[in-house]
KETOR-391359 format. One record per atom (N, C-alpha, C): x, y, z. Coordinates in steps of 0.05 Angstrom, whole numbers, padded with zeros to 5 digits, always signed. Each point is the difference from the previous one (the first is absolute). Layout:
N
XYZ/...
END
This chain:
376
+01227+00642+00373/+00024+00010+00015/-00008+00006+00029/-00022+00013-00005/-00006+00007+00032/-00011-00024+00019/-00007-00014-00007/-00009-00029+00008/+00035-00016+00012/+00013+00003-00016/+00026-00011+00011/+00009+00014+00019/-00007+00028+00000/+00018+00012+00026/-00010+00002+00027/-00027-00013-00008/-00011-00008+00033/+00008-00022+00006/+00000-00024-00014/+00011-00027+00002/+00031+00006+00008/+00015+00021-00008/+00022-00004+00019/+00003+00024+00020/-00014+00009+00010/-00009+00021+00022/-00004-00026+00016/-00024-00019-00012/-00009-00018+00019/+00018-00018+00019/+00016-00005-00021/+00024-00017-00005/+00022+00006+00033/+00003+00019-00013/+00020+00024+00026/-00010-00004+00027/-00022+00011-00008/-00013-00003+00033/-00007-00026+00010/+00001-00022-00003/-00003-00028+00008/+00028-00004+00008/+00021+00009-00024/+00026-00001+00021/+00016+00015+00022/-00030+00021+00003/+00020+00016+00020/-00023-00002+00023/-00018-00024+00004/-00016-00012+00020/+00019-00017+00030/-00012+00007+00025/+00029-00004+00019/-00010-00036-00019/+00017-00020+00024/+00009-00024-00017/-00025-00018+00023/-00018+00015+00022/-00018-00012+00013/-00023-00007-00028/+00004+00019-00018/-00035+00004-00006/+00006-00020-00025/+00016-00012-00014/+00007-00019-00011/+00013-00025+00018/-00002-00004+00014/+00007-00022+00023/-00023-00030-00009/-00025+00001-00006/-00013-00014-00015/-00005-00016-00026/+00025+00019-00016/-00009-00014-00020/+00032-00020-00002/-00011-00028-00014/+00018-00019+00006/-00007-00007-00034/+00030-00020-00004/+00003-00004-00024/-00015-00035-00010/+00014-00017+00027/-00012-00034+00003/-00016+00001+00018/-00018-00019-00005/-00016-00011+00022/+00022-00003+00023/-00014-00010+00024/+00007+00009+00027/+00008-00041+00001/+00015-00009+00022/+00010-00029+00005/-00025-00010+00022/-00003+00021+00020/-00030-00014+00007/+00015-00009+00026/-00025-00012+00025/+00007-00011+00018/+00002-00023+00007/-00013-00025-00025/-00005-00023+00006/+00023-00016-00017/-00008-00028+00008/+00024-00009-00021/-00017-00010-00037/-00029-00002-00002/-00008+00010-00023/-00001+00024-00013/+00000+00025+00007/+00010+00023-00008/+00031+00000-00009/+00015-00006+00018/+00024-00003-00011/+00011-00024-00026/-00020-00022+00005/+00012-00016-00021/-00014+00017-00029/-00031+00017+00004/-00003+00015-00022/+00018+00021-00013/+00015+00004+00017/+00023+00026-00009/+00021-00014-00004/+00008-00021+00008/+00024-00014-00009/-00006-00011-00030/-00032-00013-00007/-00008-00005-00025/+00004+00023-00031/-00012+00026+00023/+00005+00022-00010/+00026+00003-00018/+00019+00004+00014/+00020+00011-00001/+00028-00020-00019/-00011-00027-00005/+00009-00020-00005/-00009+00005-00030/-00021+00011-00006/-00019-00001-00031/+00005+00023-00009/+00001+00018+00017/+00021+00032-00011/+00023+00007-00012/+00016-00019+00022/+00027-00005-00016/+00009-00016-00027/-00019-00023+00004/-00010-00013-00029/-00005+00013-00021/-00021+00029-00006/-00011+00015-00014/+00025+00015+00000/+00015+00008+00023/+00023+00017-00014/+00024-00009-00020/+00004-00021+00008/+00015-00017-00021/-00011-00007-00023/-00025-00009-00007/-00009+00003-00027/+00005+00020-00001/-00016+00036+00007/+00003+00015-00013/+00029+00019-00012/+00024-00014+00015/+00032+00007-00001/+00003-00015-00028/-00001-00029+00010/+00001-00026-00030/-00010+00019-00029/-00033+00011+00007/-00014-00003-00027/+00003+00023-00011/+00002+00024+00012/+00009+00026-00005/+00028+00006-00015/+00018-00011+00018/+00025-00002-00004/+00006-00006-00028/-00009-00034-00011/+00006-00003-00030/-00017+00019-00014/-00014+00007+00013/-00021+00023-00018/+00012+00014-00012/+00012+00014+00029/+00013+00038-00012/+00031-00012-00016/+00010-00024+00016/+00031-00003-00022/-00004-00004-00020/-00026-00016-00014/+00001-00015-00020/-00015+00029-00018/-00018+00014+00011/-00002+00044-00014/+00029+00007-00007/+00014-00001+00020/+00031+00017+00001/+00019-00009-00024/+00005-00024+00016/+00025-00015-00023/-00017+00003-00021/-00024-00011-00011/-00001-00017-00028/-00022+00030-00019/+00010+00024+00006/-00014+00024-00006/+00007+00001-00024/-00013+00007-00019/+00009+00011-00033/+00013+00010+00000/+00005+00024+00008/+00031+00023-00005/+00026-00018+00004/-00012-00023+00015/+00029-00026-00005/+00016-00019-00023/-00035+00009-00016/+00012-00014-00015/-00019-00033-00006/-00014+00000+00016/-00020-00025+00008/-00027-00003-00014/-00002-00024-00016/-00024-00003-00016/-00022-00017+00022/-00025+00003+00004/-00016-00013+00023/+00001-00032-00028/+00003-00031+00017/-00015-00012-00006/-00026-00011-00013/+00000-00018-00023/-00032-00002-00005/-00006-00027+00011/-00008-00008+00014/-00014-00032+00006/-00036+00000+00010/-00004-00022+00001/-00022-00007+00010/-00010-00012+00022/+00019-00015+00004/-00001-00016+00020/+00031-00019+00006/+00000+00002+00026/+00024-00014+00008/-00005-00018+00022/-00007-00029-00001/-00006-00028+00014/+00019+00006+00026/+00029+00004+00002/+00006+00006+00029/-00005+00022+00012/-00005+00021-00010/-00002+00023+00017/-00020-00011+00009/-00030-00002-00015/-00028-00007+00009/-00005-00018+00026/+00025-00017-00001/+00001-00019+00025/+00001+00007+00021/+00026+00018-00003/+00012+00016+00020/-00015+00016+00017/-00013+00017-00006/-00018+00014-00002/-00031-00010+00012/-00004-00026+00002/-00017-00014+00006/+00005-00015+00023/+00027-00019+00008/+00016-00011+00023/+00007+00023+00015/+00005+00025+00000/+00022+00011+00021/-00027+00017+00006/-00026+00001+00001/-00010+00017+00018/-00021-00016+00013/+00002-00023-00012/-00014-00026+00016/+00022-00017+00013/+00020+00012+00014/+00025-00012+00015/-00003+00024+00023/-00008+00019-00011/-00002+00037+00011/-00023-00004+00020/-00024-00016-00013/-00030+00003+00007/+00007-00021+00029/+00008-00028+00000/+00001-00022+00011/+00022+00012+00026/+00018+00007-00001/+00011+00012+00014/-00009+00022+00013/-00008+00015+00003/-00022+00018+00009/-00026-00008+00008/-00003-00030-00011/-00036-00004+00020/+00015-00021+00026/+00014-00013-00006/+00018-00010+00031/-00002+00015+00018/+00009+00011+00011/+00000+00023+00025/-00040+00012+00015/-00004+00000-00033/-00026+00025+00004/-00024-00031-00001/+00007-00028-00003/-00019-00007+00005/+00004-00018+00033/+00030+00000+00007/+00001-00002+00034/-00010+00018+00011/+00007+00026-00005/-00020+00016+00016/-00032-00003-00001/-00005+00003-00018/-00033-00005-00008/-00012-00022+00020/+00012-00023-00003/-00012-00029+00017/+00014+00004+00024/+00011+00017+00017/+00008+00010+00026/-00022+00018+00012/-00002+00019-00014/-00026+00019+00004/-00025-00012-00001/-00001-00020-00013/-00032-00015+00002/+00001-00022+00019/+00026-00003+00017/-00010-00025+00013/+00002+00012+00027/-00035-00005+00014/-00009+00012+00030/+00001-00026+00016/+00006-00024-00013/+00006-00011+00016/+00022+00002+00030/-00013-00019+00029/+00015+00006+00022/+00002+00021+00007/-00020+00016+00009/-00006+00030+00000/+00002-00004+00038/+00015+00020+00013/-00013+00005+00028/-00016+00004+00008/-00019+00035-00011/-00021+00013-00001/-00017-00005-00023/-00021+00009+00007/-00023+00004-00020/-00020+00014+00004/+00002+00019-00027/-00013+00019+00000/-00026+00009-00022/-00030+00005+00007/-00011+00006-00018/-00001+00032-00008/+00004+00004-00022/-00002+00032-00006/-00023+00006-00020/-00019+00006+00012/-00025+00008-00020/+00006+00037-00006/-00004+00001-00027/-00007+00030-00011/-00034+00013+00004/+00001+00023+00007/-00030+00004+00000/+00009+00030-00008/-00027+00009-00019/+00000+00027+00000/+00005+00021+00020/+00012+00010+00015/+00029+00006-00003/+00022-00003+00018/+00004-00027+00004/+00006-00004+00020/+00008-00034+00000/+00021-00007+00024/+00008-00025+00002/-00013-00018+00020/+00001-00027+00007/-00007-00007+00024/+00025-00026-00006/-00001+00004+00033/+00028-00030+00001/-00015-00010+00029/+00000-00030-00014/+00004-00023+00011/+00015-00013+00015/+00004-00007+00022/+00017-00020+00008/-00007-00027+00000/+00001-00015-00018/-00022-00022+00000/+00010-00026+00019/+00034+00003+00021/-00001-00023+00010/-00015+00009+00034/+00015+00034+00000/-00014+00012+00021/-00021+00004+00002/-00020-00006-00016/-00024+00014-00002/-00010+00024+00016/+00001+00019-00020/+00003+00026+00002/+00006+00024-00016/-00025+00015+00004/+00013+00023-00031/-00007+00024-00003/+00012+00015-00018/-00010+00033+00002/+00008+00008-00026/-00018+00030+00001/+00003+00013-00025/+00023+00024-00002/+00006-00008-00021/+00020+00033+00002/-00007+00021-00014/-00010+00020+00006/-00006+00020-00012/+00029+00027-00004/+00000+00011-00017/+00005+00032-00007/+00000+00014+00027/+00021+00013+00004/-00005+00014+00030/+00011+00030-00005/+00006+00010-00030/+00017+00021-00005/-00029+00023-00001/+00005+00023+00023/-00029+00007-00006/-00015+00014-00015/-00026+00011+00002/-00019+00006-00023/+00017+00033-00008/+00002+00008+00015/+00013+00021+00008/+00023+00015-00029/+00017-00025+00007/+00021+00001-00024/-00002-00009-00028/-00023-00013+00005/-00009-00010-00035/-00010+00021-00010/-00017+00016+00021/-00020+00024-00014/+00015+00026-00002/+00030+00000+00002/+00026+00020+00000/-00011+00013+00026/-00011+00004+00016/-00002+00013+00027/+00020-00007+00016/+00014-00019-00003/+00023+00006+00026/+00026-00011-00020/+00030+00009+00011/+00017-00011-00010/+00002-00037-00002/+00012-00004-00015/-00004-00033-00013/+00032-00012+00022/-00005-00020+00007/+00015-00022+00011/+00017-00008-00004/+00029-00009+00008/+00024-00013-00012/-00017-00031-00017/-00020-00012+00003/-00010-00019-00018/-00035-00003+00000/+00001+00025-00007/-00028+00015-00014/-00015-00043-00018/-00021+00003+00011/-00013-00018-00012/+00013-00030-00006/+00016-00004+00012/+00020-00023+00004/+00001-00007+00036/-00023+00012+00012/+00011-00010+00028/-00036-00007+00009/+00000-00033+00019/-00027+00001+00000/+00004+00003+00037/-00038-00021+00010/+00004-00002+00024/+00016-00022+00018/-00010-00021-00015/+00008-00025+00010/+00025-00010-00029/+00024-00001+00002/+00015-00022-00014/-00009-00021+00002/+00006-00017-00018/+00010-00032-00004/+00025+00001+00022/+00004-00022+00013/+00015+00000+00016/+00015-00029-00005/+00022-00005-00001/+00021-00033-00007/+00017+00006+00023/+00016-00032+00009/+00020+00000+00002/+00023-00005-00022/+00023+00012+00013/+00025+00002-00012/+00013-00031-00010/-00003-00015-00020/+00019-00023-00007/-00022-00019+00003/-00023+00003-00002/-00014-00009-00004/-00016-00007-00032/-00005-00027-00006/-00027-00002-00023/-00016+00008+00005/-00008+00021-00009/-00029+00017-00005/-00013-00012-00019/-00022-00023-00003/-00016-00006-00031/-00029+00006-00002/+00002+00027-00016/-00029+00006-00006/-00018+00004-00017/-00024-00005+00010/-00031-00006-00015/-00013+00026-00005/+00002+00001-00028/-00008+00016-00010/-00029+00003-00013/-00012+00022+00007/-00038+00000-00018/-00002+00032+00009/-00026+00000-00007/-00024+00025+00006/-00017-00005-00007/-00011+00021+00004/-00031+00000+00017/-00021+00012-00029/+00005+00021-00012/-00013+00008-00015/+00019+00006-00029/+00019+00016-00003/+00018-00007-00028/+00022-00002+00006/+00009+00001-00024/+00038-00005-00007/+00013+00012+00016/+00021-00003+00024/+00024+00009+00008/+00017-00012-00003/+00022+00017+00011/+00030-00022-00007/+00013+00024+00019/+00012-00026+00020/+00019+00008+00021/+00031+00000-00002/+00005+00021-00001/+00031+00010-00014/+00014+00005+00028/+00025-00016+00007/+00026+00019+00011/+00026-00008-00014/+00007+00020-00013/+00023+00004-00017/+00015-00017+00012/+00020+00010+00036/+00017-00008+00009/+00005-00029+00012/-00031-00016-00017/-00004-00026+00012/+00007-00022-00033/+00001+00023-00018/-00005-00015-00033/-00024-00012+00001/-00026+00010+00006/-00020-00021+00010/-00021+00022-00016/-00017-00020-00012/-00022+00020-00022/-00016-00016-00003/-00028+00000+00006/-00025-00036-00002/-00022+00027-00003/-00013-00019-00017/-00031+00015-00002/-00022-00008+00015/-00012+00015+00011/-00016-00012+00021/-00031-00002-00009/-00013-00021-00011/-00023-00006-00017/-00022-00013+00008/-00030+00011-00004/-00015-00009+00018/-00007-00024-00010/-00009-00023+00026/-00005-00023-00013/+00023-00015-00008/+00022+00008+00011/+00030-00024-00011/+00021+00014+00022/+00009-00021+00002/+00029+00002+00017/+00023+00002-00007/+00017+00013+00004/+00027-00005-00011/+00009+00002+00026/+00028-00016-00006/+00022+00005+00019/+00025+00013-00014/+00010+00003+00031/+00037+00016-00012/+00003-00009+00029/+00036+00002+00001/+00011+00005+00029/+00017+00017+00000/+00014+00007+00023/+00023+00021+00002/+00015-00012+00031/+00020+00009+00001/+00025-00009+00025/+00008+00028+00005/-00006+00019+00024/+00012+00029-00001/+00022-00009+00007/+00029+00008-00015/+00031-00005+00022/+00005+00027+00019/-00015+00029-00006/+00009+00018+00022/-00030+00015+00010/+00009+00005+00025/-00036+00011+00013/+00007+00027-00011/-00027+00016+00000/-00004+00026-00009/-00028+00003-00005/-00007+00027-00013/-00025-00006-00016/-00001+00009-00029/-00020-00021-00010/+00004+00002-00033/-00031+00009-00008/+00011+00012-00020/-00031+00016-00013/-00005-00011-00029/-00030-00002-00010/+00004-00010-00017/-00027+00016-00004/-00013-00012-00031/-00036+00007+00003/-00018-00023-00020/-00018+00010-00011/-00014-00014-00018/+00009+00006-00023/+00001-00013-00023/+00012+00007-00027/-00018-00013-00022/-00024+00003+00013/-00027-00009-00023/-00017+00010+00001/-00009+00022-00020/-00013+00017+00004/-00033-00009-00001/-00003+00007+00028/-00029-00010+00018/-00016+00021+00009/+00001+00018-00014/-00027+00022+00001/+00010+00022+00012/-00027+00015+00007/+00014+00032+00009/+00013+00002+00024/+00000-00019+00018/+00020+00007+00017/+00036-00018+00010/-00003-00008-00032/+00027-00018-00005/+00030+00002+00013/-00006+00033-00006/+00031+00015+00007/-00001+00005+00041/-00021-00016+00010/+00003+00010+00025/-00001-00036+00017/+00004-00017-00009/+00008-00023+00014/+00022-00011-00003/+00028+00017+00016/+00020-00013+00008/+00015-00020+00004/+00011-00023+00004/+00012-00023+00006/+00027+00010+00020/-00011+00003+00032/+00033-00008+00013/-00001-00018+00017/+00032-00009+00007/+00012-00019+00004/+00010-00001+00024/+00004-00004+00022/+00016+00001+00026/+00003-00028+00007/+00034-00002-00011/+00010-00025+00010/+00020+00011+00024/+00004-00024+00020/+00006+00005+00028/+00015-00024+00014/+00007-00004+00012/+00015-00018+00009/-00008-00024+00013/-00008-00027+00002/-00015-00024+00009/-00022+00007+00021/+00020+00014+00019/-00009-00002+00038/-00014+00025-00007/+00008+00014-00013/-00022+00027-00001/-00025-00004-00020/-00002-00021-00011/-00019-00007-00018/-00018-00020+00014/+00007-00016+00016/-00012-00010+00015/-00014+00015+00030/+00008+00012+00012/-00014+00027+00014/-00023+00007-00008/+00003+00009-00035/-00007+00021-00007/-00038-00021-00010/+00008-00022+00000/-00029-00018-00010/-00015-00005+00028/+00016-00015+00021/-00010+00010+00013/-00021+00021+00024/+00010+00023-00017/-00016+00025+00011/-00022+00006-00022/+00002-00012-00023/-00023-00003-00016/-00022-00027-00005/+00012-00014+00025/-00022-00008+00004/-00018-00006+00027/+00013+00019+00015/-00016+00007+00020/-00009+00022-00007/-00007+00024-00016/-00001+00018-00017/-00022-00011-00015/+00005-00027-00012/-00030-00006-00013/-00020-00009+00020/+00008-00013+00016/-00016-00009+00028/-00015+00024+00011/+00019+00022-00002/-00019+00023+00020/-00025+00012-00021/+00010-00001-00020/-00014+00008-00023/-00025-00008-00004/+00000-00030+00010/-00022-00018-00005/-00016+00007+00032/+00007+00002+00014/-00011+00011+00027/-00024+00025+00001/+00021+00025-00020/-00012+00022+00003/-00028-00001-00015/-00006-00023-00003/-00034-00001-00013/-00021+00001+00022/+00014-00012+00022/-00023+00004+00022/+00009+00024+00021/+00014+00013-00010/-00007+00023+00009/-00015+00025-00004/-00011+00011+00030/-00009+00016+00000/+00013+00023-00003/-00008+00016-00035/+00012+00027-00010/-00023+00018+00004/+00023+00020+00002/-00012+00030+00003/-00003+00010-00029/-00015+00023-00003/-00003+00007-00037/+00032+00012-00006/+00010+00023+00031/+00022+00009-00004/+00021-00020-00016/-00003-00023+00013/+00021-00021-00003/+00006-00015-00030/-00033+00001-00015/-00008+00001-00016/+00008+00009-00025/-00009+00024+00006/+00011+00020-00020/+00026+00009-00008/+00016+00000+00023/+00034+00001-00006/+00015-00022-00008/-00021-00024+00012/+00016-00028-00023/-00009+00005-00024/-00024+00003-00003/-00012-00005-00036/+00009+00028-00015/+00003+00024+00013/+00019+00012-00017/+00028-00003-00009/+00018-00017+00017/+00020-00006-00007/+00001-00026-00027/-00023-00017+00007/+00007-00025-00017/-00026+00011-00028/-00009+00025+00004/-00008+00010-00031/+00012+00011-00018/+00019+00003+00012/+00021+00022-00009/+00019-00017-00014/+00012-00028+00009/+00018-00005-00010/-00022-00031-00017/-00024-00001+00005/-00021-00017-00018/-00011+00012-00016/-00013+00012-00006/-00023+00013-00013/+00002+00026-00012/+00023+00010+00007/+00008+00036-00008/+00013-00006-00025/+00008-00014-00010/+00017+00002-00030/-00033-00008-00016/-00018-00005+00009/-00031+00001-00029/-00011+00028+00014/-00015+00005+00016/-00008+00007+00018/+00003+00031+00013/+00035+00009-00008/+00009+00019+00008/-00001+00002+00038/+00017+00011+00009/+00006+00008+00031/-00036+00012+00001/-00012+00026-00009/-00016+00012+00009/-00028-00014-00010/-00001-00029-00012/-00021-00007-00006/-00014+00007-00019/+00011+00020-00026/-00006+00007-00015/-00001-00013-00030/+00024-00025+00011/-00017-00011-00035/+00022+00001-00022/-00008-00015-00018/+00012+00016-00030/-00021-00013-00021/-00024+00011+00008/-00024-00014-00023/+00000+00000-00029/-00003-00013-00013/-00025-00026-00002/+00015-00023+00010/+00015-00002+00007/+00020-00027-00008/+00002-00003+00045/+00018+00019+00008/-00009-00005+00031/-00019+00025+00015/-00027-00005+00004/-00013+00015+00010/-00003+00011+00034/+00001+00022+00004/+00007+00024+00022/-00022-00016+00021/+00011-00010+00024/-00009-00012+00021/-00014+00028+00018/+00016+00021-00010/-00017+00029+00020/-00025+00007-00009/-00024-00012+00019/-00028+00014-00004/-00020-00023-00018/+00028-00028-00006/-00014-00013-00020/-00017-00030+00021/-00018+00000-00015/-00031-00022+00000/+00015-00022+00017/+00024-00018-00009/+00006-00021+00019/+00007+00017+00020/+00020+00019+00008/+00019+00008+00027/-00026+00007+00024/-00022+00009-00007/-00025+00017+00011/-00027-00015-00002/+00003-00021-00010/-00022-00019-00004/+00000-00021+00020/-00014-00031-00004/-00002-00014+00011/+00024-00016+00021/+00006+00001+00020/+00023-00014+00011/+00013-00027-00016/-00025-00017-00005/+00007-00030-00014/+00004+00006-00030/-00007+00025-00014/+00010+00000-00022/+00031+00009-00003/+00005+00019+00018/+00030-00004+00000/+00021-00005+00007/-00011-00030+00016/+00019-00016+00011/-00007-00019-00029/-00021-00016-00011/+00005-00010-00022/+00023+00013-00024/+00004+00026-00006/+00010+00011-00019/+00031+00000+00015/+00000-00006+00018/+00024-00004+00007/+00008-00023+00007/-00007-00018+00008/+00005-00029+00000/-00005-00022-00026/-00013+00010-00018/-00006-00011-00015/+00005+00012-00032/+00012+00027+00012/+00003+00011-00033/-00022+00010-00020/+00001+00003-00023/-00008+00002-00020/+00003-00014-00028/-00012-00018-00012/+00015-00008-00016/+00000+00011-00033/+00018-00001-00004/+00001+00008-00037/+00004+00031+00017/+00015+00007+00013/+00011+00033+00015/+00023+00003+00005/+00006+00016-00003/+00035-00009+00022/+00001+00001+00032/-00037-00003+00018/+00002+00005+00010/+00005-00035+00013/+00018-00008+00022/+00015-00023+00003/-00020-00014+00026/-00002-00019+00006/-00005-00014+00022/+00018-00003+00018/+00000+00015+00024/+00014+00005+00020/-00005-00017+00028/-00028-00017-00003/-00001-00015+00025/+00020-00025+00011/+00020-00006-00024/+00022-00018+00004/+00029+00008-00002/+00000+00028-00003/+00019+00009+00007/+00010+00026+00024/-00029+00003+00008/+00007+00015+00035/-00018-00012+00012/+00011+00008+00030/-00006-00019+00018/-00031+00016+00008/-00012-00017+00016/-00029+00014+00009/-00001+00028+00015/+00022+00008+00012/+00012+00023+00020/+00005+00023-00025/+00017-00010-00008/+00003+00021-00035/-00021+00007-00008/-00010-00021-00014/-00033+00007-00014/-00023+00018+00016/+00004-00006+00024/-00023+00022+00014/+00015+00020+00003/+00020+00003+00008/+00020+00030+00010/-00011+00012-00041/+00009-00008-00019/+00001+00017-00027/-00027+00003-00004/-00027-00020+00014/-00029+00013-00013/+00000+00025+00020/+00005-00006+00032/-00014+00020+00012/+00021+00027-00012/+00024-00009-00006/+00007+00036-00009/-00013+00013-00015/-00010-00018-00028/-00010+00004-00026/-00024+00014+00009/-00017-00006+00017/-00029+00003+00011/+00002+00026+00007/+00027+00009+00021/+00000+00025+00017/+00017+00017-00018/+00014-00006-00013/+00023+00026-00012/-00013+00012-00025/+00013+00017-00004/-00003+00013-00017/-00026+00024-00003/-00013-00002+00027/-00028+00015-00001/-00010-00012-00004/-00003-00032-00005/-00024-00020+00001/-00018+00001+00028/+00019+00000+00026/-00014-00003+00030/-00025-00016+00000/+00005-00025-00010/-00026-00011+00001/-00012-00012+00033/+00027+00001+00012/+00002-00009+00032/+00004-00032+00009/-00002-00007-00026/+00002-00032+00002/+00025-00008+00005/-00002-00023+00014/+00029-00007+00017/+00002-00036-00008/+00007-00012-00018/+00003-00022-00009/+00027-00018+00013/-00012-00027+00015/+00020-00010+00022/+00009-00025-00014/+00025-00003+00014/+00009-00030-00019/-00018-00022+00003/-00018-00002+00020/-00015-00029-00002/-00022+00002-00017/-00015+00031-00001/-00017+00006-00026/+00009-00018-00020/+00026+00012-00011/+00018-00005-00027/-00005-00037+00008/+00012-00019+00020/+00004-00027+00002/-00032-00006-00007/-00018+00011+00011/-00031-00005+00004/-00010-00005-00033/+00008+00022-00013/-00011+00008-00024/+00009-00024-00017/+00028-00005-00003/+00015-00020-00012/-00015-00023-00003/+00003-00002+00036/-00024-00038-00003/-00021+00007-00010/-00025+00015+00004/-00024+00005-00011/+00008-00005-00039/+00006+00015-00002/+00005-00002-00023/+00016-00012-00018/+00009-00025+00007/+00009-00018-00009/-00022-00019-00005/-00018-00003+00014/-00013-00026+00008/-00016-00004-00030/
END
């Protein structure tokens, strides 16, 4: 008894919640922004109503055939065994049910798989924890990291209108455009989810898949990973910023003079200052989800870079452990996925922060130098 009267205590108070704090919860899937999303909800909604009519049809003779044919009527039940038309019946009308219902859901299906005549093209690799996109006609690409900060994950500051759903860099489309993309990773299973696109591919190392999508309205769309890829699964995002042709074209543009300068800043001459405030920023949104912000670790599994043998040891040993990884670790090979400017900005921080002060100041052509040597 007392168990029920919290359940409707509980009850009460959910209905006397203003109508913001239930504003979330929805009954159908959402129609989406593309025109595959929508033909999924039109499939939807087409097979629903189907199921409601069986369940009107099958119910229906159910409860009449309880009602009318009840004993207090007067009604003896039947004895048989078998009856050759019903059995038919019964066999034809839900394979007329079945055939009718795969029409629709298998146009959609072979619509969604065909990337054929694509405008753009895009590669999307998964990496622990984190995206990278491709432009493979622009050649040109970046990573998107998590940008919601450490701050709010660790409850120290209030959380965000889209707490862990917002990165640095979007994916970026134009509007009415074929988007057809190449799908993989780098080390395990992801799968790149945006609801409002109907678009769901697993992203698998060593194989490609494709999908496409057509955004019909600009905005931005959030999505994330939906395959569970280790401990920091819940923090690699998927958004979307579709935009209008002329503004999409601008916008590549400035990324690739952006990669141009990028490729420049190797021969320059850095200061450690300069150093250290890049490679703390790109540790933070690289290396701080194993690693932690203060370099502390979460050992046996990711070990505390503060005070430890590589960060305070040999220079070339920990540019190897960072260009080259570890294998059979989770610790990743990073020399093909940041640039030589990155890689020295994150050793020399690693070297100086934390009370390491080892004084060492590691320059991008080191990082280029080391590469060739050690390739050979």
């Amino acid at each position: 008894m007392h168990v029920h009267v919290k359940r409707a205590m509980s009850l009460s108070g959910a209905g006397l919640m203003p109508t913001q704090a239930l504003a979330d919860w929805t009954i159908n899937m959402p129609p989406g922004v593309t025109g595959t999303s929508n033909e999924i909800f039109n499939l939807h909604m087409t097979i629903f109503w189907i199921c409601v009519v069986i369940g009107i049809v099958v119910f229906g003779v159910m409860f009449w055939s309880i009602f009318a044919h009840r004993k207090s009527r007067g009604h003896k039940p039947a004895h048989f065994h078998e009856h050759t038309f019903v059995e038919i019946l019964w066999t034809i009308v839900p394979l007329i049910i079945l055939v009718v219902m795969a029409i629709p859901a298998t146009a959609t299906l072979i619509d969604m798989y065909d990337t054929a005549k694509s405008d753009i093209n895009i590669k999307v690799t998964g990496y622990q924890w984190k995206w990278r996109y491709d432009y493979v006609d622009e050649k040109f690409g970046y990573f998107s990291n998590l940008s919601t900060p450490q701050e709010q994950i660790d409850n120290l500051a209030p959380k965000g209108e889209h707490y862990l759903r917002e990165v640095d860099q979007p994916l970026v489309v134009p509007v009415g455009k074929k988007i057809r993309l190449l799908l993989t990773a780098n080390d395990v299973i992801h799968s790149w989810w945006v609801p409002e696109f109907g678009l769901k591919k697993d992203a698998i190392p060593g194989f490609v898949n494709e999908a496409w999508t057509r955004v019909d309205k600009p905005g931005i769309y959030r999505g994330q990973c939906t395959e569970l890829c280790g401990q920091g699964h819940a923090f690699m995002p998927v958004v979307v910023k579709a935009v209008p042709e002329a503004d999409y074209n601008t916008w590549v543009a400035e990324q690739k003079a952006a990669a141009e300068k990028e490729r420049e800043l190797t021969s320059k001459d850095w200061t450690m200052d300069e150093l250290m405030a890049r490679g703390k920023k790109k540790y933070e949104t690289t290396c701080a989800a194993c690693h932690q912000v203060d370099g502390g670790g979460m050992p046996p599994t990711f070990p505390a870079l503060n005070g430890s043998k590589v960060a305070t040891g040999p220079v070339d040993g920990h540019l190897h452990r960072v260009v080259y990884g570890v294998q059979g670790t989770a610790m990743q090979a990073f020399g093909k996925q940041l640039s030589e400017v990155d890689i020295a900005a994150i050793v020399t921080y690693e070297r100086n922060a934390w009370g390491n002060k080892t004084g060492d100041m590691v320059t991008p052509k080191q990082v280029l130098d080391y590469k060739k040597q050690s390739s050979k």
